[in-house]
KOLNUKE-110427 format. One record per residue (C-alpha): residue number from 1; residue in one letter; z, y, x. Coordinates in nm, 4 decimals. Layout:
# residues N
 resi resn       c3       c2       c1
  NUM    A        Z        Y        X
...
//
This chain:
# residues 326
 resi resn       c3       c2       c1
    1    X  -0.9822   1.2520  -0.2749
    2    X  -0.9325   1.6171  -0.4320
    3    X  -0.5807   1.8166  -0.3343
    4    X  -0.4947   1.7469  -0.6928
    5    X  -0.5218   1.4851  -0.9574
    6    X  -0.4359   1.4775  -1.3017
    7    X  -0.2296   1.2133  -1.4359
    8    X  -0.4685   1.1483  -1.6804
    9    X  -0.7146   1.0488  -1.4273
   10    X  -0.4299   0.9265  -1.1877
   11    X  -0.4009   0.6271  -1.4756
   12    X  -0.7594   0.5043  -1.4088
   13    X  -0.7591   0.5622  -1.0440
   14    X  -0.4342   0.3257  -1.0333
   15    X  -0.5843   0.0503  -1.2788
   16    X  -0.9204   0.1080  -1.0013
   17    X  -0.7375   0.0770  -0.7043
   18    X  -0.5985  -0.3088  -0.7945
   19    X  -0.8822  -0.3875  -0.9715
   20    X  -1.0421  -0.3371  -0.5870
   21    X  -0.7659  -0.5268  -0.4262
   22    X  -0.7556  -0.8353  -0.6682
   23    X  -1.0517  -0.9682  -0.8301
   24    X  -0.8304  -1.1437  -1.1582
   25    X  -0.6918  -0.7829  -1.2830
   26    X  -0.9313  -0.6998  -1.5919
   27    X  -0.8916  -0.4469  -1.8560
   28    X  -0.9405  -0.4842  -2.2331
   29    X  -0.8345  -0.2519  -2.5220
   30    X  -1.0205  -0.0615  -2.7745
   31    X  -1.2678   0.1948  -2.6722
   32    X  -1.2127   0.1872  -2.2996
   33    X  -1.5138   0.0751  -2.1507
   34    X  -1.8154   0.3100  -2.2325
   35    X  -1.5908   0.5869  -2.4129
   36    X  -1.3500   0.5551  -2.1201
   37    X  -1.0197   0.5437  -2.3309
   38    X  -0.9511   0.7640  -2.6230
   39    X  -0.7240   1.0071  -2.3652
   40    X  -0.9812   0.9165  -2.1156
   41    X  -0.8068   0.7211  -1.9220
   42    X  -1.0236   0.4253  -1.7963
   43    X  -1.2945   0.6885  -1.7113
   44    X  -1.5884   0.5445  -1.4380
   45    X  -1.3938   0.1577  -1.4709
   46    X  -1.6803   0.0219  -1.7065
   47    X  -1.9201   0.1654  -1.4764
   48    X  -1.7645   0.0327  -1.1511
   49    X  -1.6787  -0.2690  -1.2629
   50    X  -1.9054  -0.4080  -1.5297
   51    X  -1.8811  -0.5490  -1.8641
   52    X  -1.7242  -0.8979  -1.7046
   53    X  -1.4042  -0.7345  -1.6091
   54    X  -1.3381  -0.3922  -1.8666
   55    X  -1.3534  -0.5508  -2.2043
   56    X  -1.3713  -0.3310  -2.5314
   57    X  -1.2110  -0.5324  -2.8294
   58    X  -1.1860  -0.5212  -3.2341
   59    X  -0.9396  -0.2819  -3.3667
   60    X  -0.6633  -0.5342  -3.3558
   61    X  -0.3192  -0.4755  -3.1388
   62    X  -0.2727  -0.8423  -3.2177
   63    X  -0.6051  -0.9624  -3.0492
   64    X  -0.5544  -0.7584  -2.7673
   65    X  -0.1986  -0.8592  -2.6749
   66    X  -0.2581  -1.2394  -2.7588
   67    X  -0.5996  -1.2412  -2.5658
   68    X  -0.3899  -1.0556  -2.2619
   69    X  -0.1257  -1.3224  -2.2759
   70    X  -0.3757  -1.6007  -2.3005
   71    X  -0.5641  -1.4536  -2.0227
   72    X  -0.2215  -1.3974  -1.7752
   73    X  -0.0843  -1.7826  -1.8875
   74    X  -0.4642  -1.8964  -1.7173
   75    X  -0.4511  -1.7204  -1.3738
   76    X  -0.5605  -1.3753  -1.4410
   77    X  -0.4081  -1.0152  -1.4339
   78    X  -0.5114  -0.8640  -1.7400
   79    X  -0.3802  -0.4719  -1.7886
   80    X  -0.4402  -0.4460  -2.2329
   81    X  -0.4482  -0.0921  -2.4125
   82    X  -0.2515  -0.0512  -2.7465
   83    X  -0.3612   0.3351  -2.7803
   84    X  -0.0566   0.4343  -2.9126
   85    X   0.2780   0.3406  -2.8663
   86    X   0.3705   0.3672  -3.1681
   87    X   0.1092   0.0240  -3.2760
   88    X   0.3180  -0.1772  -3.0555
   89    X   0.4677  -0.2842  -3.3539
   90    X   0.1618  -0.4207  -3.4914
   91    X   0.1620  -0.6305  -3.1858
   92    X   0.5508  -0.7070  -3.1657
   93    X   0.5730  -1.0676  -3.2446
   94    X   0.3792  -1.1153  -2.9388
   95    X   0.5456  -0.8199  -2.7302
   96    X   0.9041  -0.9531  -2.8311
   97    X   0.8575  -1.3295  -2.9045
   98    X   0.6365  -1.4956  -2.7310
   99    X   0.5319  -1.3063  -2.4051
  100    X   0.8648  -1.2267  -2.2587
  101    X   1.0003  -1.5647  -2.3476
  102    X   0.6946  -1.8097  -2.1519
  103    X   0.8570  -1.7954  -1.8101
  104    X   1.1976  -1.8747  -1.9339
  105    X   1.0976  -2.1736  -2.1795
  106    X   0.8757  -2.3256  -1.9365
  107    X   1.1327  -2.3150  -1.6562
  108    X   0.8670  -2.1010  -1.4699
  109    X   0.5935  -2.3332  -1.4629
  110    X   0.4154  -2.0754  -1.6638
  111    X   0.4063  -1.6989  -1.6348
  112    X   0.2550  -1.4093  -1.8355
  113    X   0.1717  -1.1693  -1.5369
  114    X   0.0092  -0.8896  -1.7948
  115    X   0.0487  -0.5172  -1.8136
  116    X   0.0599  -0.3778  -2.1944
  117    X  -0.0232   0.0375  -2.1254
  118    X   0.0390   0.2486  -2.3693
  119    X   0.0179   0.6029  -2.4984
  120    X   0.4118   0.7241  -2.5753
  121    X   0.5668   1.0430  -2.6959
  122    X   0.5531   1.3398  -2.8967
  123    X   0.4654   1.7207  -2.8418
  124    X   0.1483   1.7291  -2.9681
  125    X   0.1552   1.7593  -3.3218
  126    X   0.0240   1.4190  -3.4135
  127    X   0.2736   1.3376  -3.6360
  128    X   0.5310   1.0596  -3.7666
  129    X   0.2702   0.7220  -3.6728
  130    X   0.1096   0.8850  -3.3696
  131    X   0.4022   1.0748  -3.2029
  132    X   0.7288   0.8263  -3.0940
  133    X   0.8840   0.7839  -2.7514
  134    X   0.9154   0.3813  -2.8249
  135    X   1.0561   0.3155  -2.4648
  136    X   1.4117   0.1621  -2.6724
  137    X   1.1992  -0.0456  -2.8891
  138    X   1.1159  -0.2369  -2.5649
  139    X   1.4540  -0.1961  -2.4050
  140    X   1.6244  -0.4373  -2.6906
  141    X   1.4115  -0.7359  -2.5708
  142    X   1.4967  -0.9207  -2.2540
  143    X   1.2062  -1.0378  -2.0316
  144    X   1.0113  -0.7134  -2.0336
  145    X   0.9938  -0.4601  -1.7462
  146    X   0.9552  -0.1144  -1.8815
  147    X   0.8632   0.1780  -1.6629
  148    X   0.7167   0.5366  -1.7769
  149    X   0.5984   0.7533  -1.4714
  150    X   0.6246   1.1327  -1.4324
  151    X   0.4053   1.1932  -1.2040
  152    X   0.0547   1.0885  -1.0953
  153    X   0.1404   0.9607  -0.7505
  154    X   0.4163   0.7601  -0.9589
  155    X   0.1361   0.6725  -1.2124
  156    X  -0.0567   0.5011  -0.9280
  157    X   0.2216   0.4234  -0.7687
  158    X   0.4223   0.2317  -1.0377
  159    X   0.0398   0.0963  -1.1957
  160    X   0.0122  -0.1059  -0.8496
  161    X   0.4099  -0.2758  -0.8798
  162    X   0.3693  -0.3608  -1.2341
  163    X  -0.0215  -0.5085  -1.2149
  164    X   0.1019  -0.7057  -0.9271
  165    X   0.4479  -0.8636  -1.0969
  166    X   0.4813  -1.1872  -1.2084
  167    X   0.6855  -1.0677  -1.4957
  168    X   0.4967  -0.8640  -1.8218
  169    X   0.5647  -0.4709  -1.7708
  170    X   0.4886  -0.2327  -2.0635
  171    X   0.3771   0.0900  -1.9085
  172    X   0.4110   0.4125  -2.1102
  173    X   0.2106   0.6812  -2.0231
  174    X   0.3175   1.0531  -2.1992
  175    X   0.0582   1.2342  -2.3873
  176    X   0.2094   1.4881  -2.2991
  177    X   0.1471   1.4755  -1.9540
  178    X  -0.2332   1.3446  -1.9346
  179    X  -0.3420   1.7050  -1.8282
  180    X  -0.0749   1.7843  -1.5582
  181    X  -0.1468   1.8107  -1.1867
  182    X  -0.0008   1.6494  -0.9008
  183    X  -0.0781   1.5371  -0.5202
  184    X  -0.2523   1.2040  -0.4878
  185    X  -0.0768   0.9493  -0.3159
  186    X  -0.2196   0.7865  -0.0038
  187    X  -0.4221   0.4386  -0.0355
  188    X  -0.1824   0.1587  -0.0876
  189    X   0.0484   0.3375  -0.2662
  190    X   0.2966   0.1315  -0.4400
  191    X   0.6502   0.2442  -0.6224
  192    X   0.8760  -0.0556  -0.6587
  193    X   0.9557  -0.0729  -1.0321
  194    X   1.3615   0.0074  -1.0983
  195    X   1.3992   0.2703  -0.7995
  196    X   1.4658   0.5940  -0.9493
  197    X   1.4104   0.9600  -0.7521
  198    X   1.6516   1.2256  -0.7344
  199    X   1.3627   1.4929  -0.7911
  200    X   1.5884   1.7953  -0.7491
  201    X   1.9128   1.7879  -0.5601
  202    X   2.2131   1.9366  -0.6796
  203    X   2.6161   1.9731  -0.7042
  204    X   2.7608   2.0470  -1.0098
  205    X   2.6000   1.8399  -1.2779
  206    X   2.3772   1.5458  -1.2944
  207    X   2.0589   1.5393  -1.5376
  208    X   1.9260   1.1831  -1.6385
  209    X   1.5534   1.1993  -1.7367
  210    X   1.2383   1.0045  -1.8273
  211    X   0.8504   1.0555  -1.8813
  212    X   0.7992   1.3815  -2.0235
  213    X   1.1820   1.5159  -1.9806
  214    X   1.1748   1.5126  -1.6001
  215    X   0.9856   1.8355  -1.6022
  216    X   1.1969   1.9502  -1.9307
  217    X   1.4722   1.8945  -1.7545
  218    X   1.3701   2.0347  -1.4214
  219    X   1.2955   2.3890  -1.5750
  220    X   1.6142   2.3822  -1.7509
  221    X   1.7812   2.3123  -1.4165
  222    X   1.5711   2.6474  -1.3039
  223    X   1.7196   2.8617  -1.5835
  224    X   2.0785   2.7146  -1.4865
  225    X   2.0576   2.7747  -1.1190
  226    X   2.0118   3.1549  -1.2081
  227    X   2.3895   3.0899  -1.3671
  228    X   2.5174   2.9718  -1.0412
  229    X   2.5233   2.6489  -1.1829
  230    X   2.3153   2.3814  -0.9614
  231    X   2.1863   2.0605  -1.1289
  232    X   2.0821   1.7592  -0.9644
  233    X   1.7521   1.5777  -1.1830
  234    X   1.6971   1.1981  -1.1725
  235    X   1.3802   1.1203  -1.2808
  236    X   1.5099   0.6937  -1.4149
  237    X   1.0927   0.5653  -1.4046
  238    X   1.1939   0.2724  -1.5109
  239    X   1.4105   0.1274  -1.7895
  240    X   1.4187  -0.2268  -1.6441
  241    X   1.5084  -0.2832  -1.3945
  242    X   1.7159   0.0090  -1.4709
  243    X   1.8709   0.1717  -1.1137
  244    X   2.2324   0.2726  -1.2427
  245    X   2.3187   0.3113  -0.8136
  246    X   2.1171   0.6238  -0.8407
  247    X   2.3040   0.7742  -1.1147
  248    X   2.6424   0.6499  -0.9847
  249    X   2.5556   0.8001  -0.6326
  250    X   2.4746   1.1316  -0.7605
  251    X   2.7496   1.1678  -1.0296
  252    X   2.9925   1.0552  -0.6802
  253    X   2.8683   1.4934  -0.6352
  254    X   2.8680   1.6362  -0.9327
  255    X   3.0910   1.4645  -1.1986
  256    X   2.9153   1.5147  -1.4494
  257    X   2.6434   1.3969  -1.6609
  258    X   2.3622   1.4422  -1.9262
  259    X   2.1104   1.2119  -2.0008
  260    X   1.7939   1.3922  -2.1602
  261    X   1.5666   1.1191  -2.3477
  262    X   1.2754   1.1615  -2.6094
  263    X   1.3444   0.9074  -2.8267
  264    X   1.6197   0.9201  -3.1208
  265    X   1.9867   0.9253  -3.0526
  266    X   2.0405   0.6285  -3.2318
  267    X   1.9740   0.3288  -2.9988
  268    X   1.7622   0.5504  -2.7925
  269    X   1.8277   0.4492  -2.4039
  270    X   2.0586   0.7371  -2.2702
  271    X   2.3245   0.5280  -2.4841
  272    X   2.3239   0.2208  -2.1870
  273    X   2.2703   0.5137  -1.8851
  274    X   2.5917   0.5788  -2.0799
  275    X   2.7910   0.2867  -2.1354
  276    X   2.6927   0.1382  -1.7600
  277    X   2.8512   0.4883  -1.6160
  278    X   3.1658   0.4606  -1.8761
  279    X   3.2142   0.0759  -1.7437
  280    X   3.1165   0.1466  -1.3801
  281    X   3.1619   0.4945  -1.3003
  282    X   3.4453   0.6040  -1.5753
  283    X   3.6660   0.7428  -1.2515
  284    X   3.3452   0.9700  -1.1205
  285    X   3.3462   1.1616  -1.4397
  286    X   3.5150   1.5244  -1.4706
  287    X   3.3850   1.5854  -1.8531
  288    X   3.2562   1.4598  -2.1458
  289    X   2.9146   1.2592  -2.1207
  290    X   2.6861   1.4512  -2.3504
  291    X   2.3125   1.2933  -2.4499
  292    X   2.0685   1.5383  -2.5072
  293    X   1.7945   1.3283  -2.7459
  294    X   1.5292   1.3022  -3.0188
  295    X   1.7027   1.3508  -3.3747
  296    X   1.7121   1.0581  -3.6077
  297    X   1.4084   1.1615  -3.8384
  298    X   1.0385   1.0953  -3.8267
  299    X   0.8543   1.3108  -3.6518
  300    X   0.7207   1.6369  -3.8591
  301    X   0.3423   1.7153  -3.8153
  302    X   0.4222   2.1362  -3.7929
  303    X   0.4671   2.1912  -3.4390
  304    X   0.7311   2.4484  -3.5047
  305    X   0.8962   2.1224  -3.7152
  306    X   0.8534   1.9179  -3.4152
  307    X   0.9818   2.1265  -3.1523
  308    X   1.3555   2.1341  -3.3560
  309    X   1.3309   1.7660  -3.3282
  310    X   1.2113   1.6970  -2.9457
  311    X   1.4762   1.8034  -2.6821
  312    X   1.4031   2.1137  -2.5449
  313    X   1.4903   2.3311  -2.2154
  314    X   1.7878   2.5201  -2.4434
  315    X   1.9169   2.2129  -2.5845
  316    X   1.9617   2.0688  -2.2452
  317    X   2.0553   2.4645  -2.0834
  318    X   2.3439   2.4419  -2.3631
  319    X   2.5051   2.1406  -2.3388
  320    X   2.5176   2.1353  -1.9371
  321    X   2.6917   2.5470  -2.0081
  322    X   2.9762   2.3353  -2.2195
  323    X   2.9989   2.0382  -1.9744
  324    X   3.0378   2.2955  -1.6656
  325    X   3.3110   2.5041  -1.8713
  326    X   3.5314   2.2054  -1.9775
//
């Protein structure tokens, strides 16, 4: 394998990799067998694989989800497309109803092992239907796994732990990051879902990312370092399980804490990073928690529009300058 992947193609090189290892993981979703995805990200599957096990389907979040749940309730591993996050909720009855709820009714005689991947976040200029970070629409329904990588070698990484769980996982890739670069991982990577990684190390505050805001918040962290002021980054990669011992362990250094999320303040998931450290960690804290998040309006179409709503490196450079001066 090359020095470098992209985590574009680190998504189809994960989905490849367990498709290898375990003959019951197919994929089905719209356009991602011959066009190989609309962000081509199931490039060279269709052709490795065949039309048996990489299944194009109608335009119809519905029929993809439901055939994906059908499929996982009868012994097989399917990994389903919605293209964009943000048609999850054409899908939700089955995303929030029925496929997190099968193990539990059934007393486990039945589970949904499935994988719903989807394209999340903003950046891009697609505007208010094509650009959400939906990661706290998923975190207000028990029974899902959620995890959203940074990182190809996560991307593979994480893609192996949630195709092999028992439980449904909806993955959210960031559009944002399809063209960045990282190191491959080694064969058989795997990244156990709910471990976060402290991806920069640091004394005086701690920064709480996901997705797309670990490298936000890692260049911010740059610009305050040149202020004497050193932050430590946790990248979260998962929502559920969510790893609060990583963010009480590094705010046990630093006392502080900002949690830098995509999605809107209101409800967005910085709010239980929150409340867990207020109930579990109140005595760490030296200041103020401040959240650093998407504001509560759809998302404009002008990019100059949509950068004053996405958190940005001088939002988060701010707010840590008024948490270290408390």
């Amino acid at each position: 394998m090359a020095d470098v992947i992209t985590y574009r193609d680190a998504v189809a090189e994960g989905i490849a990799r367990e498709m290898r290892r375990d003959a019951s993981v197919v994929c089905l979703g719209e356009d991602i067998a011959a066009a190989g995805g609309v962000f081509k990200t199931t490039m060279g599957l269709l052709k490795e694989f065949g039309p048996g096990r990489v299944w194009d389907t109608p335009i119809s979040e519905q029929a993809i989800v439901g055939a994906a749940m059908g499929a996982a309730m009868t012994g097989m591993r399917p990994v389903a497309e919605i293209m964009f996050s943000d048609f999850l909720a054409c899908c939700w009855d089955y995303l929030a109803n029925e496929i997190p709820k099968v193990r539990y009714m059934t007393g486990g005689q039945v589970t949904v092992p499935l994988v719903v991947r989807t394209a999340n976040g903003g950046g891009l200029g697609f505007g208010a239907q094509h650009s959400q970070a939906t990661e706290n629409w998923a975190l207000t329904v028990p029974g899902l796994k959620i995890a959203a990588p940074a990182t190809p070698a996560d991307v593979i990484g994480m893609l192996a732990a949630a195709i092999r769980s028992d439980d449904p996982v909806v993955f959210f890739e960031h559009k944002g990051l399809f063209a960045t670069k990282g190191p491959p991982p080694p064969p058989g990577h795997v990244v156990e879902l709910g471990r976060a990684a402290v991806v920069r190390e640091g004394d005086d505050i701690t920064l709480v990312a996901l997705a797309s805001m670990v490298p936000l918040a890692l260049k911010a962290a740059g610009v305050l370092a040149g202020e004497g002021i050193e932050a430590e980054v946790v990248d979260l990669r998962c929502l559920v399980p969510l790893d609060a011992a990583t963010v009480l362990a590094s705010l046990r250094k630093t006392s502080r804490l900002v949690t830098v999320e995509e999605n809107p303040y209101q409800g967005g998931w910085g709010a239980t990073v929150v409340s867990v450290v207020a109930d579990e960690g109140f005595g760490l804290l030296d200041a103020p928690v401040r959240r650093v998040a998407g504001e509560c309006v759809p998302l404009p179409f002008a990019d100059t529009l949509e950068q004053q709503v996405v958190p940005s490196v001088d939002k988060v450079v701010t707010e840590v300058r008024r948490l270290a001066a408390y």
